[in-house]
C-alpha positions as CSV (number, residue, x, y, z in Angstrom):
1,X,4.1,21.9,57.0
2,X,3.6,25.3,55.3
3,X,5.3,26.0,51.8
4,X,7.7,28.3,51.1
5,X,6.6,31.6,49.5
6,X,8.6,30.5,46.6
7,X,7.2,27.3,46.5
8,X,3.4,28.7,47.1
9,X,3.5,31.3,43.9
10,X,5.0,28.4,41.5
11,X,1.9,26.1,42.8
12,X,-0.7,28.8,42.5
13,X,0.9,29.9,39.2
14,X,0.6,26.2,38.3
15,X,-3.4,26.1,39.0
16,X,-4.4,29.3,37.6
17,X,-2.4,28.0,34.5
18,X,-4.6,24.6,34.3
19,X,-8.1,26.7,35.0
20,X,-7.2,28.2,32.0
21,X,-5.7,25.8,30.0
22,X,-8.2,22.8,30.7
23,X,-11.1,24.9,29.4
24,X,-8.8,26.2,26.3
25,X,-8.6,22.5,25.5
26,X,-12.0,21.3,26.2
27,X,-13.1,24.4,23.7
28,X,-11.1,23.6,21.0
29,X,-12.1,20.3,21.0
30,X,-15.8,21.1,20.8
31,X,-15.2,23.8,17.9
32,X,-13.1,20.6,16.4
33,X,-16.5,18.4,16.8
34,X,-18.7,21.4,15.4
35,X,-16.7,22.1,12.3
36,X,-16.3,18.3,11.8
37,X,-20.4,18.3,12.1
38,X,-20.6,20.9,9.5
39,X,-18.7,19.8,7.3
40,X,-20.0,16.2,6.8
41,X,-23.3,17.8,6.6
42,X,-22.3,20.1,3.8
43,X,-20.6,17.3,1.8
44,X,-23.3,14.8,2.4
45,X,-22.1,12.1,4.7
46,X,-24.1,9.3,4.3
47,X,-22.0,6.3,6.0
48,X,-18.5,5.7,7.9
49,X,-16.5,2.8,7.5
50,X,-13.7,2.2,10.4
51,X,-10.2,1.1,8.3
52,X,-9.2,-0.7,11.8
53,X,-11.1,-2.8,14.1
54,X,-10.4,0.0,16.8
55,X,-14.2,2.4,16.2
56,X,-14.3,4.4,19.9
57,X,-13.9,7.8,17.9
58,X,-16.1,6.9,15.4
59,X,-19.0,8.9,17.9
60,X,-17.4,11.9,16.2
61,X,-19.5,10.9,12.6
62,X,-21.9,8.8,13.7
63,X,-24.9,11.7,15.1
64,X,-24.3,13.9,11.6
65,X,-25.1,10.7,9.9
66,X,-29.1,11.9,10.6
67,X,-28.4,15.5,9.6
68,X,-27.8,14.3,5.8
69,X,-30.0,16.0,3.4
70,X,-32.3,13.6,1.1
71,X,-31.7,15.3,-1.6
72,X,-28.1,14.2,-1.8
73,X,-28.9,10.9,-3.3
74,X,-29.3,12.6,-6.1
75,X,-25.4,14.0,-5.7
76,X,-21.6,11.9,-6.9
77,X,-20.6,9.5,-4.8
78,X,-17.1,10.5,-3.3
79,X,-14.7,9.2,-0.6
80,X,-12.5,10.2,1.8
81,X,-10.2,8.8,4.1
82,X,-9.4,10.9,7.4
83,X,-7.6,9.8,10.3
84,X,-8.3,11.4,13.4
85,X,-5.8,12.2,16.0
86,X,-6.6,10.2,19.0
87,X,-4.5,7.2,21.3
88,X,-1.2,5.9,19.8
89,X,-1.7,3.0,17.2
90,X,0.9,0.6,16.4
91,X,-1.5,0.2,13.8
92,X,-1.0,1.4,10.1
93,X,-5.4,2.3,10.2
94,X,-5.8,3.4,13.9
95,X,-8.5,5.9,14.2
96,X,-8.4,5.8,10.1
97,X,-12.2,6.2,8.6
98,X,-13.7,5.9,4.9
99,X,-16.1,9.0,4.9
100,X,-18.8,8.0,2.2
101,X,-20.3,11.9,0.6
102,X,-22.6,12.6,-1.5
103,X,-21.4,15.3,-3.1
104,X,-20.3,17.5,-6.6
105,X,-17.3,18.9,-5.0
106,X,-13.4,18.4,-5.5
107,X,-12.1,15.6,-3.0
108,X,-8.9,17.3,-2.8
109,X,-10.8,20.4,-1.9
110,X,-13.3,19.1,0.9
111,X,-9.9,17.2,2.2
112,X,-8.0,20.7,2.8
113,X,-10.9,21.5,4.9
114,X,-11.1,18.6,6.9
115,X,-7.3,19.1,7.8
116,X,-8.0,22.3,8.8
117,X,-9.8,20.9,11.6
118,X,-7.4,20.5,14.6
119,X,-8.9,16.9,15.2
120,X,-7.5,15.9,12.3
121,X,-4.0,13.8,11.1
122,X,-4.9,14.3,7.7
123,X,-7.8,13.7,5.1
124,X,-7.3,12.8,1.1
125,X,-9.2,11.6,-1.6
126,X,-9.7,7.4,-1.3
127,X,-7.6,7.3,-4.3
128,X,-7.3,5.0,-7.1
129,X,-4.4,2.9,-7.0
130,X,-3.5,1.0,-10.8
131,X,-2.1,-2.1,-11.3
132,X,1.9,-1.7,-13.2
133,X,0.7,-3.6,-16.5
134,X,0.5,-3.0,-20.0
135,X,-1.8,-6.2,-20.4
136,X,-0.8,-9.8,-22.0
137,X,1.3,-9.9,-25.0
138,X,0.7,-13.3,-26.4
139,X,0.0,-16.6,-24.9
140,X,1.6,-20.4,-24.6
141,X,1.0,-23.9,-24.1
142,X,3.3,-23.6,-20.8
143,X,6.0,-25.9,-22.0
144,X,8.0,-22.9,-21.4
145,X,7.4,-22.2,-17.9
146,X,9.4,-23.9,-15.4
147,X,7.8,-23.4,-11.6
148,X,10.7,-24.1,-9.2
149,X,11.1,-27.9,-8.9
150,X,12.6,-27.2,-4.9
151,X,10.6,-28.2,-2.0
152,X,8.3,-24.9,-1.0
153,X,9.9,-23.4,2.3
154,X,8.7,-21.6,5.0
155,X,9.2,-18.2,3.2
156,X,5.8,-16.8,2.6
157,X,5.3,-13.9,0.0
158,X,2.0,-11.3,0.0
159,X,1.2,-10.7,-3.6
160,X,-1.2,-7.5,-3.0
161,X,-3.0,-7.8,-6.3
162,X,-6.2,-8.4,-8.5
163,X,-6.0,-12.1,-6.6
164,X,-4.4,-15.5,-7.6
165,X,-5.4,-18.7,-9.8
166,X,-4.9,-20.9,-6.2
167,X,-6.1,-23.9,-8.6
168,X,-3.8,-23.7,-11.3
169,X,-1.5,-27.0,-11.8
170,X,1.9,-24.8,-11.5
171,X,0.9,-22.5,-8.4
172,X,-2.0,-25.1,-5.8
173,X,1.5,-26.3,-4.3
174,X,2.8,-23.1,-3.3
175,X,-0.6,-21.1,-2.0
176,X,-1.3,-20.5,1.9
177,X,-4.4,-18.6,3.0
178,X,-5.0,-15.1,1.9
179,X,-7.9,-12.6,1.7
180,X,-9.9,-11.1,-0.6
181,X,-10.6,-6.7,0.6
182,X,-13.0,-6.5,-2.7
183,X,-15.8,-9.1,-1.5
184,X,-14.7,-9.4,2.4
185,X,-14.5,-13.0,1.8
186,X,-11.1,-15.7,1.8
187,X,-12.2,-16.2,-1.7
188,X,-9.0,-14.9,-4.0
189,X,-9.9,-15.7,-7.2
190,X,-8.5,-13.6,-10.0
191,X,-10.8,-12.1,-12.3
192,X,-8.4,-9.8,-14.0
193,X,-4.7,-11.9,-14.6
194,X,-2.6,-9.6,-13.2
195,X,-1.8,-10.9,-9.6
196,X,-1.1,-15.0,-11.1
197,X,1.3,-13.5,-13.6
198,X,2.8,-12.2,-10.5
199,X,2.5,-15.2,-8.8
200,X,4.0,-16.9,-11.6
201,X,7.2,-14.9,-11.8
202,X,7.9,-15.5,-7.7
203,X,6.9,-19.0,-8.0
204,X,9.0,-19.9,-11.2
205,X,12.5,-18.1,-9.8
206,X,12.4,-19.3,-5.9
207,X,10.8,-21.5,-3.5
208,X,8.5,-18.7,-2.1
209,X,5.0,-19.7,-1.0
210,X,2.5,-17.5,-2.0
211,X,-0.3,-15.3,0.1
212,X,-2.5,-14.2,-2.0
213,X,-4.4,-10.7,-1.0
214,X,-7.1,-9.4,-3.2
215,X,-7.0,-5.7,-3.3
216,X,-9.2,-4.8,-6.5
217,X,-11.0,-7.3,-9.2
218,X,-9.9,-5.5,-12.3
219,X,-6.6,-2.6,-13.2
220,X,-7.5,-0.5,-10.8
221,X,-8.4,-0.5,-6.7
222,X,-9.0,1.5,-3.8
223,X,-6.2,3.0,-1.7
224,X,-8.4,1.9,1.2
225,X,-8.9,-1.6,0.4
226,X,-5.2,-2.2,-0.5
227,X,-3.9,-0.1,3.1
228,X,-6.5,-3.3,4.3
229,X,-4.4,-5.5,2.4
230,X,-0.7,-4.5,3.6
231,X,-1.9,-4.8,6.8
232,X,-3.0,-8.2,6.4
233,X,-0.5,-9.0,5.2
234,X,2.2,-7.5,7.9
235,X,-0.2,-9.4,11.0
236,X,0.1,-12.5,8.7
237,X,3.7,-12.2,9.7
238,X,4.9,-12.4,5.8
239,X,8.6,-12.5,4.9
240,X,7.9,-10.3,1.2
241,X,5.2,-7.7,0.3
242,X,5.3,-7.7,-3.6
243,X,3.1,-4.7,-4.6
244,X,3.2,-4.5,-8.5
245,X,1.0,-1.4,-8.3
246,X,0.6,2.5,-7.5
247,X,0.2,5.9,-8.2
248,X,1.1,9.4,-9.2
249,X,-0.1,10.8,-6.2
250,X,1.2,11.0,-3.0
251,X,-0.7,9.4,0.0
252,X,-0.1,10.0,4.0
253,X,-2.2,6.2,4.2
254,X,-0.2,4.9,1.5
255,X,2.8,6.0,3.5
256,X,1.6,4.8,6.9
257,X,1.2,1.2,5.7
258,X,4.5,1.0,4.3
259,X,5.6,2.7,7.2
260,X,3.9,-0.3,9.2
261,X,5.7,-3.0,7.6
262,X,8.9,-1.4,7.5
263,X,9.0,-1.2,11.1
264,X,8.4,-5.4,11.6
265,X,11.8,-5.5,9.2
266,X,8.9,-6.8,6.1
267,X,10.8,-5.5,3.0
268,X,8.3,-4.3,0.5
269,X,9.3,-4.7,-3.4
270,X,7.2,-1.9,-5.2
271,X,7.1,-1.4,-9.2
272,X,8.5,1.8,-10.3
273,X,5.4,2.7,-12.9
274,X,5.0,2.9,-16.6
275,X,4.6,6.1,-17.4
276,X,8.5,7.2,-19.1
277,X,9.0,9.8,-16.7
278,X,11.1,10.6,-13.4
279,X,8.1,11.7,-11.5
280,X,8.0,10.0,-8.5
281,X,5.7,7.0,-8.4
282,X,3.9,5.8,-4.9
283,X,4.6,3.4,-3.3
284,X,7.9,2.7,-5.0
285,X,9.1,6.3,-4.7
286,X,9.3,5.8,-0.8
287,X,12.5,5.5,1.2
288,X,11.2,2.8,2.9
289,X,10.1,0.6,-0.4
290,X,12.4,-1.1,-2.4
291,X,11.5,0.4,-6.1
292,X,12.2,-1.9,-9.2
293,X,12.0,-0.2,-12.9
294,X,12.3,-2.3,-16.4
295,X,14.6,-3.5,-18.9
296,X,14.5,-4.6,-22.3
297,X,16.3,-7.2,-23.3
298,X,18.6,-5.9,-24.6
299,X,19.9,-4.3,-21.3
300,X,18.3,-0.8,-22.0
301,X,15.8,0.6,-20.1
302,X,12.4,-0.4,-21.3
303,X,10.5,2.1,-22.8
304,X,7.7,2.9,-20.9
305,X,9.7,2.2,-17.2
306,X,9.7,5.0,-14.9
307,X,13.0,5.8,-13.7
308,X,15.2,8.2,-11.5
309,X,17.0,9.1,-8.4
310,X,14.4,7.3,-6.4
311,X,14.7,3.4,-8.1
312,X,16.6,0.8,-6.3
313,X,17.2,-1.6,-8.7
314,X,16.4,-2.3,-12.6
315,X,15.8,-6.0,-14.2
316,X,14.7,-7.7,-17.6
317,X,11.0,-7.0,-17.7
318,X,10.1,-7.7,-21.4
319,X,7.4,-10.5,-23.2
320,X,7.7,-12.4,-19.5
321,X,6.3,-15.7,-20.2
322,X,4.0,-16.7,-16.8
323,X,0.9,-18.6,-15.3
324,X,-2.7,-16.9,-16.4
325,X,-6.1,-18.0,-14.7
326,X,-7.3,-21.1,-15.8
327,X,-4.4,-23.5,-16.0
328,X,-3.1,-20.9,-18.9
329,X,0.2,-19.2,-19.7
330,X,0.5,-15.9,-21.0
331,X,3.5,-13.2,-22.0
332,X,3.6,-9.3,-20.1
333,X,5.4,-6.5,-20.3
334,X,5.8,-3.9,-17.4
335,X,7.2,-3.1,-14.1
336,X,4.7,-5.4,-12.5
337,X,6.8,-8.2,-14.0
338,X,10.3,-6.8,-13.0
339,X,9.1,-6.4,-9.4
340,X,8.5,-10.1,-8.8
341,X,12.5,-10.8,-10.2
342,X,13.7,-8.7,-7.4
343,X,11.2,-10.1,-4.8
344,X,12.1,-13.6,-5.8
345,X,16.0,-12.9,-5.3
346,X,14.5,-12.1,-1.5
347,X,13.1,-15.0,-1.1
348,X,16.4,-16.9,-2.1
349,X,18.5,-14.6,0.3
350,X,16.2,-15.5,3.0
351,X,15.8,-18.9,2.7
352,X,18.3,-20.8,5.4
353,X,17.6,-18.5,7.7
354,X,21.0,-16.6,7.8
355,X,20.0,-13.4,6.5
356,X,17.6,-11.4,8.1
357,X,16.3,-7.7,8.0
358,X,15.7,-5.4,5.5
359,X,19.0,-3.9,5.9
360,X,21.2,-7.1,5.3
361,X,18.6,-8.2,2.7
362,X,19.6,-4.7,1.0
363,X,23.6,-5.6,1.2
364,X,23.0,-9.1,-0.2
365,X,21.2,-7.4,-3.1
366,X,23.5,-4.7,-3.8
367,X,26.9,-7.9,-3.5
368,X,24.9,-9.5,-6.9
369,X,23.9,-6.3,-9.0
370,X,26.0,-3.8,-10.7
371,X,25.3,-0.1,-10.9
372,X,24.1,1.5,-13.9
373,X,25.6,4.5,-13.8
374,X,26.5,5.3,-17.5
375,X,24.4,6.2,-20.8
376,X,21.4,8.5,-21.2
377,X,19.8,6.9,-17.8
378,X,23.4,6.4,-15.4
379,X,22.2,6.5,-11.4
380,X,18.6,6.9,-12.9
381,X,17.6,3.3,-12.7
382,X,20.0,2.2,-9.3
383,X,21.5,-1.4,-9.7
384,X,21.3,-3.7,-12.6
385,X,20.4,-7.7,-12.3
């Protein structure tokens, strides 16, 4: 049966279209693959590290790899995380890669030109990600500390953090399994303090138990070890991501991961940052974190808390008395301490199983705080505890 002449132009009109098309695309793609080759050449790739366990595009690095000049040992070490636009992911690191360069440039400079390639999502510096402390204030014998006497439940919290004490007397109870991104090992001992004052706080105000993911051994870590570490932690099926961390600058990974766990309905309870200023502070800053700033006790903001449009909700966060490494105690003052308060009332929502989601877990919140929403900081530091 013959076509109609209608029917015949439309078809032809369809294959001269794709003769010219297909090519187009198979061009661009190669110019992608040539410009990608040039560029880790210039910057001095010298290894490639796959974020996700997915490596089929990582043929795209791997032959400039050889092409590396030898006198770029001699160069800074720098790194870069790219994504590359290939399948759809469910996955916060699909087709996510650590680029390893040898080189004196600007991060932020050689990342503009990778995302001028059209294979690429996006490219930024692997940036430093700080812990929200101000250090230890003091320290005690412990007869102040009073761990939650209740039975653990079944409510499992990721503190993403410089590790856990799992041995000390007031936290063994309450620790499940984690990870440690640093070492690549399960061992998450913590070298720095930070993440079992952390622990601490959950542990001492509900009935969590405690995951403990190891995203840097001292104040600061890498953004790409601590995307690692939120996606543990959302495949671990966790109930609470406390992050009592971040950074000034804004991050597409950094996004994507908290992206990732908002989507499994994990709410993730962020510190707003010590720095005094409204500037937005990652990940906290997010619509899709839940951002705590400081008090002091005496109800006004603490000094050094970030604050502004962005924060959720604002608690006591002054000389917080908690568990230290080695059976120890130890007072801190920050918005890493305030975060824990509001990732411990969580817990105690979600414990009983009738609440559920990050939505209802929001309306709970918002039944048992008030708004601050007069003096010099009103709606700057969202609902008080």
């Amino acid at each position: 049966m013959s076509l109609p002449a209608t029917k015949k132009i439309k078809f032809l009109a369809v294959c001269i279209l794709a003769l010219i098309v297909i090519p187009a695309c198979s061009k661009t793609e190669e110019n992608g693959k040539e410009k990608l080759a040039l560029l880790n050449s210039q910057y001095g790739l010298t290894d490639i590290v796959p974020l996700n366990e997915s490596t089929k595009l990582s043929y795209m690095f791997a032959p400039n790899l050889m092409q590396t000049n030898i006198f770029d040992i001699f160069r800074p070490k720098k790194e870069l995380i790219v994504k590359l636009k290939g399948d759809a992911s469910s996955s916060s690191l699909g087709d996510v890669f650590l680029l390893k360069l040898r080189t004196n440039a600007d991060p932020q400079e050689i990342a503009k030109q990778y995302e001028s390639i059209d294979a690429v999502s996006y490219a930024e510096p692997n940036f430093q990600v700080e812990l929200s402390d101000n250090g230890d204030t003091g320290t005690e014998d412990g007869s102040n500390v009073s761990i939650d006497s209740e039975v653990a439940t079944d409510i499992v919290v990721a503190v993403v953090d410089s590790g856990v004490d799992i041995n000390h007397k007031d936290l063994k109870d309450r620790i499940v399994a984690g990870y440690d991104f640093v070492s690549e090992d399960k061992d998450v001992s913590d070298d720095y303090g930070h993440g079992t004052h952390v622990a601490g706080i959950i542990a001492s105000n509900s009935s969590a138990k405690i995951m403990p993911i190891k995203f840097t051994d001292g104040k600061t870590g890498k953004m790409s070890d601590l995307a690692k570490a939120i996606k543990f932690a959302v495949d671990s099926n966790v109930d609470v991501i406390n992050l009592s961390l971040g950074l000034s600058e804004k991050s597409a990974l950094l996004m994507d991961s908290i992206d990732y766990a908002f989507k499994k309905d994990i709410p993730v309870v962020a510190a707003a940052g010590n720095y005094n200023t409204s500037k937005k502070y990652y990940p906290a800053s997010y619509g899709k974190a839940i951002a705590v700033a400081g008090l002091a006790n005496d109800g006004n903001k603490l000094p050094q808390s970030n604050f502004g449009t962005w924060v959720d909700y604002s608690v006591k966060a002054q000389d917080i008395l908690s568990t230290t490494p080695g059976n120890n105690y130890g007072y801190a003052t920050g918005t890493s301490q305030a975060a824990p308060f509001i990732t411990a009332k969580i817990v105690k929502i979600l414990v009983g199983g009738k609440v559920s989601g990050i939505k209802s877990i929001l309306f709970e919140l918002d039944k048992t705080s008030t708004p601050i929403n007069t003096g010099k900081f009103a709606l700057l530091l969202g609902r008080e505890f």
